[in-house]
Each structure stands twice: as structure tokens, then as C-alpha cells.
C-alpha positions in Angstrom: -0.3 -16.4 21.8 1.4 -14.6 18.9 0.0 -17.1 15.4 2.8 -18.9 13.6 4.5 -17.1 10.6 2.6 -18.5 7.4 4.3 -19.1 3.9 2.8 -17.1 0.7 1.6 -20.4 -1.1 -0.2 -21.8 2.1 -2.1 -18.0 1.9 -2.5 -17.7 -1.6 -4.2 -21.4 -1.4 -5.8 -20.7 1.5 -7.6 -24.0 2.0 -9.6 -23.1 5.5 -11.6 -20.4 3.8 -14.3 -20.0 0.8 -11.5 -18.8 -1.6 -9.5 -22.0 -1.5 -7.9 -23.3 -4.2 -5.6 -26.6 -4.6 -1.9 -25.5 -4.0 -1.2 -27.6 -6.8 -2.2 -25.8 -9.2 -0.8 -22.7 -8.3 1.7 -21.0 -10.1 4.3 -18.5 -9.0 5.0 -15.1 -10.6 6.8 -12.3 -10.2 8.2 -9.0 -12.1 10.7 -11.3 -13.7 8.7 -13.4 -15.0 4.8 -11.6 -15.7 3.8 -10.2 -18.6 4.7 -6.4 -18.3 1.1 -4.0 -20.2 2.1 -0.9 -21.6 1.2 1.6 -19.3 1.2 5.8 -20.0 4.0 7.6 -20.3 5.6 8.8 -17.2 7.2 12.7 -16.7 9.1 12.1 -13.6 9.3 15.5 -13.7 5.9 16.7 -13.0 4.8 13.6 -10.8 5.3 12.0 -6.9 6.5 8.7 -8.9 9.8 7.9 -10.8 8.4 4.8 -12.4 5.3 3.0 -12.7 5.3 -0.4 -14.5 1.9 -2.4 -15.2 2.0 -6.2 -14.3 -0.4 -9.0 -15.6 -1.1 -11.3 -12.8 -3.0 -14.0 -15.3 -2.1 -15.0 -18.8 -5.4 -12.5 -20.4 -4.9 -10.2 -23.2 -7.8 -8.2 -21.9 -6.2 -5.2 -20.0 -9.6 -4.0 -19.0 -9.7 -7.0 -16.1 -8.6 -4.6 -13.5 -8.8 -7.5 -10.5 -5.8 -9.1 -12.4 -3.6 -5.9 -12.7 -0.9 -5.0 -10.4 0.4 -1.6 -10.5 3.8 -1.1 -9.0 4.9 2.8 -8.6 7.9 3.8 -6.9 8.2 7.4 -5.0 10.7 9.8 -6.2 13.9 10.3 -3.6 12.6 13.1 -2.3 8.9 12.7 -1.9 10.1 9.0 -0.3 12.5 10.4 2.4 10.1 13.1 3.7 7.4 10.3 3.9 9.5 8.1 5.9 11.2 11.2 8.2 7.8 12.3 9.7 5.5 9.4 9.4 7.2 6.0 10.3 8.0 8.1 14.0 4.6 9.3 13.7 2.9 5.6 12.9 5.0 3.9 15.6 3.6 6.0 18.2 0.4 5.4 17.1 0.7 1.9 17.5 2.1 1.9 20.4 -0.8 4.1 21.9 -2.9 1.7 21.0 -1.3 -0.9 22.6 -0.8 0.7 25.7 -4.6 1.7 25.8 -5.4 -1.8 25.0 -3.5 -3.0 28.2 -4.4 -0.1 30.7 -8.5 -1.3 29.4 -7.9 -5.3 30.1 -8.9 -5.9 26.7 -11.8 -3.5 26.6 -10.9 -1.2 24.3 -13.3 -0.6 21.3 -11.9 0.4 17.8 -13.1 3.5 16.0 -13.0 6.7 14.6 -10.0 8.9 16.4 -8.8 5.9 18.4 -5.6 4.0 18.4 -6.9 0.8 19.4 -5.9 -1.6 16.7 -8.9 -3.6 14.7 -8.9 -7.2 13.4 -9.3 -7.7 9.6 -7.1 -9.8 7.9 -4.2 -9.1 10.1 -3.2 -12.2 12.2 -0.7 -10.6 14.9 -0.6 -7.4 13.5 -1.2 -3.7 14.2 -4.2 -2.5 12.2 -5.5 1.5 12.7 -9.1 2.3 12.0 -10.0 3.7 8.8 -9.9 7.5 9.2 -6.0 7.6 8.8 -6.2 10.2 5.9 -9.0 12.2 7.4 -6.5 14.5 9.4 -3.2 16.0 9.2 -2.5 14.0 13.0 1.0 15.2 13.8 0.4 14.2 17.8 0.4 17.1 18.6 3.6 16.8 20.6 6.4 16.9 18.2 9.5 15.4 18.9 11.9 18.2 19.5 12.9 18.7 15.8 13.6 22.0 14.0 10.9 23.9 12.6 11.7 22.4 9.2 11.1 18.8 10.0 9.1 16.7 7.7 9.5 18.8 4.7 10.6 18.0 1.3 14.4 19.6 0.6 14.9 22.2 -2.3 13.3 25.6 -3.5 9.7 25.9 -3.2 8.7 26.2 -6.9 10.6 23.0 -7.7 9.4 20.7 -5.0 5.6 20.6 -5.9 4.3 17.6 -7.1 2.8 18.8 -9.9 0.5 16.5 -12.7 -1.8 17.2 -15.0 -4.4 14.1 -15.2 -4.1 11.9 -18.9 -6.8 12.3 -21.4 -10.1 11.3 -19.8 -10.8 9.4 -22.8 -7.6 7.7 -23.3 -7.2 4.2 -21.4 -5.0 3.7 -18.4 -3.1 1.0 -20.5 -2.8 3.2 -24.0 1.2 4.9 -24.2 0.2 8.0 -24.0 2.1 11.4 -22.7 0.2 13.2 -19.8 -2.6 15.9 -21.2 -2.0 19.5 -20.5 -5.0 20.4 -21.6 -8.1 21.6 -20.3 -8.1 19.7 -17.1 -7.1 21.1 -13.6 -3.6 21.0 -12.2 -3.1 18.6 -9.3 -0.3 19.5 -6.7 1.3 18.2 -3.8 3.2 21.0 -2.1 6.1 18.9 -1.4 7.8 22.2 0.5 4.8 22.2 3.3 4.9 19.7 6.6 4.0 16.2 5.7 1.4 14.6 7.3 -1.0 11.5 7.0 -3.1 13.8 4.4 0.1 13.9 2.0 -1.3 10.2 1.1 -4.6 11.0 -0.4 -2.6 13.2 -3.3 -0.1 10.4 -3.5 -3.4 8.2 -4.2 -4.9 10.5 -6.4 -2.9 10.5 -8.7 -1.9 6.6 -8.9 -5.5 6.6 -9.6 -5.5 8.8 -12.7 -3.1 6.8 -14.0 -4.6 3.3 -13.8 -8.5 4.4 -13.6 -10.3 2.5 -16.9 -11.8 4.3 -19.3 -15.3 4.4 -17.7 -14.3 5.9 -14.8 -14.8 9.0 -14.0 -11.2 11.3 -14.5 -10.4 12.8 -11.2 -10.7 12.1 -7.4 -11.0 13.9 -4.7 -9.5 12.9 -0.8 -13.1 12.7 -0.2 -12.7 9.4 -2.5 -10.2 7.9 -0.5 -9.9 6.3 3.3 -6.9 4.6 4.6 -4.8 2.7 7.8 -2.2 2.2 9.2 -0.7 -1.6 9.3 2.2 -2.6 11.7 3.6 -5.9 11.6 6.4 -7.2 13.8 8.1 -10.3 13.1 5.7 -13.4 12.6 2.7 -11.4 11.8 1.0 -11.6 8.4 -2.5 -10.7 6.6 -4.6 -14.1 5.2 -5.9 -13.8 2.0 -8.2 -11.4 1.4 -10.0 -8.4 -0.9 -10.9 -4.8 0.0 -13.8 -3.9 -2.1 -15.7 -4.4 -5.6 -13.8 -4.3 -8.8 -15.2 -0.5 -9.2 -12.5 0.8 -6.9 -9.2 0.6 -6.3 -7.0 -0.6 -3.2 -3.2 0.2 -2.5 -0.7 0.0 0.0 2.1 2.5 0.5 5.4 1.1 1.9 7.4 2.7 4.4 9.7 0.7 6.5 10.5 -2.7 5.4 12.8 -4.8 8.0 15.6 -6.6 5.6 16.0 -8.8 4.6 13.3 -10.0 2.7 14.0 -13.7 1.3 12.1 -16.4 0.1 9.1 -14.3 -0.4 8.9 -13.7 3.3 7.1 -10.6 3.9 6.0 -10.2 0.7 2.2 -8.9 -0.8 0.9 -11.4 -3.1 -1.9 -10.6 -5.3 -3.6 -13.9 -6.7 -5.4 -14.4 -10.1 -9.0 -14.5 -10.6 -8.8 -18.2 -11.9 -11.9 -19.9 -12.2 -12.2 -22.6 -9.1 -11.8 -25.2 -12.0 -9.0 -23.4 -13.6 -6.0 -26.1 -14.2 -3.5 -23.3 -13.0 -3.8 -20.4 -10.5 -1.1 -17.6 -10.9 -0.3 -15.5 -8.2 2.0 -12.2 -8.3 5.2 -12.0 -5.7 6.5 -8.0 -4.9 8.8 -8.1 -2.5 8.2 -4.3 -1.3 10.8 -1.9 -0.9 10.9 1.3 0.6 8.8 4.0 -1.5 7.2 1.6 -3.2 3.0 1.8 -4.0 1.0 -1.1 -5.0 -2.1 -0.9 -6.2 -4.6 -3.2 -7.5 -8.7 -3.6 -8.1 -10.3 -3.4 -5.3 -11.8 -6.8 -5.8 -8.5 -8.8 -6.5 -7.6 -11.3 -3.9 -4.3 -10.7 -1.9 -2.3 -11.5 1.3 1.2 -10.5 3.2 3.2 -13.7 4.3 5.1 -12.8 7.6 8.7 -12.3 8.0 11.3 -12.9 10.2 13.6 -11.0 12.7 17.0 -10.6 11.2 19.0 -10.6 14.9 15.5 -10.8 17.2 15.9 -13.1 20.4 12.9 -11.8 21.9 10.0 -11.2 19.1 7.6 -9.5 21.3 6.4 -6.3 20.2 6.8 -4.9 23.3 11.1 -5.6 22.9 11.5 -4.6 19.7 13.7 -2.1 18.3 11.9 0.2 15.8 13.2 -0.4 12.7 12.0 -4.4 13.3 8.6 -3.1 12.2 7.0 -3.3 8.5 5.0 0.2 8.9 3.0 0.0 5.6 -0.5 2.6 4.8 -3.4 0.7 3.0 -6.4 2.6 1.1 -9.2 2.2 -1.1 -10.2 4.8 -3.9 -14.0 4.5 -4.4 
């Protein structure tokens, strides 16, 4: 049986589990209402992102307590569309291989690396893809009868390159500052070349440079970084829940979000790191759009609330038009 959709207060309180916290006491933010820290300057210019604003998800002055950071980037136009074009077909089919070998195994499938056989996390209904997502290009193989030109990024090639230089390895991920073009080596994504599930880890990279802290190290490689694939149909949602230590970073990429999206019905909350005692526990609302990247310490405690089918009769997976999926991409930087 498919689990009833669950509101984001009952997750962000989640009272079954060892991170409960009274709902009482929990308090409800969101971009319009957080405390916005001053984050570097941004050259649209030269980077994958057109903006990137810094959210406090608790009332500290201390911009150094990563786990209660949220970083909100959103894609430029172009580097968006190409991301959606090739891999929301690409992700579909991916989980609905795994379905299919899930069925034709009566339930035996196992997980792992190179299969399509969904694992269970923190998803509660929901399509989940093991975590070697970003360790191949994985275009199928098969195509899908589109010209040669499919899945790249429109314009000349010397314009379309995600270019960056990294900031100041010394300067803090919260200072104003204007990206260094000093001494440290160009990053590029070569936005005229075929997308694939790779195209990510340079995306990643370079959210990273721009909200590492001080004491970490300046660069990344896509060694650094492993990612999945999350598919949610109507109903499904992710209980609260953390990726990793407050050393790394965790993200999540959006791709196709079903609309619309109302009373913070499929939306990612990220919760405060309150003491249990605390009198108030603040938690931070993004409704996700299209394009949009969220990232966050790897330690800070989060969920998805379900959403609902704008026309569905039939909610079944198996029924559902395409574009009634959230197709989202999840990763940790370590």
C-alpha cells in the first residue's frame, strides 16, 4: 500500500523517531521571512548559477554553523533547459527500469552499483537510485530518436562554457567578495558538449567553492562527490533525515517539479539544530522550482513533505503521465 501523504510540520517534528521535537515549539520560516548572510559576489557571467542567496535557518550570528545554512542557487536559462531536455527522459526511464525489474523478480531484486532497482532511505513511496548516479555519463545507450544535437546547451561554443575561477581560498564563504582570478585553476563546464549525469558533479563543484568554510580545503574534484536519483509520484515523501557529518556538504538539484506546489506541499525543509530543550525550533520552507540547487551541511536535518496530483484520478505510478513526477538529483560533497 502506497503510505499516506505527510504534512512538513508532522516531518519536521517527527515524533516516532530519535530526532523528535514538540510541534509546539516549532517555528515556520521561509525566504520571506529568514535572515538573508551575505554571501560572495556572484558573475553570472562566468558561472552555471544566476543567483545564489544564503539563508539562516536559526536566529545565530555565527555564519560558521554550516548545519544551519541553506544555500539556494538557481541555474542559468540555458544550463537549466539542457539539464531538463536530456535528463528528466533519461531519469524516467531509469525508474521505470527499475520498477519493471522489481516486478519481473517478485520482489527479489537487490539494489547496487549499475542497477536500477530502487533503494529505501528516507523515501516513503518513492523512487530512490543507488548512489553511483554521477559515476557515468549513462545516456542508455539507446537514444530516443533525436538529432545529433540533442541535449546540448544552445549558442557558440566559446560562450557556452561554464567557466569560474574558485574565490580566494582564504576568504570565507560568507565574506562579499568578487571571485579571484588569480593563481588558481580554471573550472569549466563545456556547456556546448552532450549532457549527461556527469554534467552534475561540475554543477556541484562549484556550489561547493562557493559555500566551503574557510578550513576547507579550496577545490573538489567529481571524485569528491556521489549522487541519486529521487522520483516521487503523488503521495510520496522523504521523513526527516541527514546525509552525512557537518564536514561535507549535501544538495539536491531540481528538475521537474509537478505544480502546483501549495501549502508547503512538496516542499524540502531543512530544520534547525535547536537544542532538544530549546523553547523554539525553526525550520526553513523552499518551495523548489525548476533549476533550482539547495544545498546544506551534510549534517543538518531535512525532509520532503508529499504533494498532490493536480488532475490524478488514478495515483499509481504505473498510470501516471510523466510530467506528474518530482525528478530531483541528491549528492554529498565529502
Amino acid at each position: 500500500a502506497r503510505p499516506h501523504a505527510m504534512d512538513l510540520p508532522a516531518l519536521m517534528a517527527a515524533v516516532d523517531t530519535i530526532h523528535a521535537r514538540d510541534p509546539s515549539t516549532l517555528r515556520r520560516i521561509d525566504a520571506s521571512t529568514a535572515r538573508v548572510v551575505p554571501a560572495a559576489v556572484l558573475d553570472a557571467s562566468s558561472s552555471c548559477f544566476q543567483t545564489h542567496t544564503t539563508y539562516a535557518v536559526d536566529d545565530t550570528d555565527d555564519a560558521s554553523a554550516a548545519a544551519t545554512l541553506i544555500h539556494i542557487f538557481t541555474l542559468r536559462d540555458n544550463v537549466r533547459e539542457a539539464l531538463v531536455h536530456t535528463l528528466v527522459p533519461l531519469g524516467l526511464r531509469k525508474f521505470r527500469r527499475g520498477r519493471e525489474d522489481e516486478e519481473r523478480s517478485l520482489g527479489g531484486a537487490v539494489p547496487g552499483p549499475g542497477s536500477d532497482v530502487s533503494v529505501v532511505r528516507s523515501n516513503r513511496g518513492g523512487y530512490q537510485s543507488y548512489a553511483d548516479l554521477l559515476d557515468s555519463s549513462d545516456d542508455d545507450g539507446d537514444g530516443d530518436g533525436s538529432d545529433d544535437d540533442d541535449g546540448e546547451m544552445g549558442g557558440d561554443a566559446a560562450s557556452d562554457r561554464c567557466e569560474r575561477t574558485p574565490t580566494d581560498a582564504n576568504a570565507p564563504a560568507s565574506a562579499t567578495t568578487t571571485p579571484s582570478t588569480s593563481t588558481h585553476a580554471r573550472t569549466s563546464i563545456p556547456l556546448h558538449e552532450s549532457v549527461t549525469w556527469t554534467t552534475i558533479n561540475a554543477i556541484a563543484i562549484e556550489a561547493y567553492e562557493r559555500i566551503r568554510r574557510p578550513a576547507q580545503r579550496p577545490a573538489a574534484s567529481p571524485a569528491d562527490v556521489y549522487g541519486w536519483l529521487n522520483v516521487n509520484a503523488p503521495g510520496d515523501y522523504n521523513r526527516l533525515h541527514a546525509h552525512d557529518s557537518a564536514e561535507h556538504w549535501s544538495g539536491v538539484l531540481y528538475l521537474q517539479i509537478p505544480h502546483p506546489v501549495d501549502d508547503d506541499a512538496g516542499c524540502l525543509g531543512v530544520r534547525s539544530d535547536a537544542p532538544r530543550d530549546a523553547r523554539e525550533t525553526p525550520y526553513f520552507v523552499h518551495p523548489p522550482r525548476v533549476g533550482d540547487l539547495a544545498c546544506f551541511s551534510g549534517a543538518a536535518l531535512h525532509a520532503v513533505s508529499a504533494f498532490t496530483a493536480a488532475n490524478a484520478q488514478n495515483k499509481h505510478s504505473q498510470s501516471l503521465r510523466d510530467d506528474a513526477f518530482r525528478v530531483s538529483v541528491a549528492f554529498n560533497i565529502e
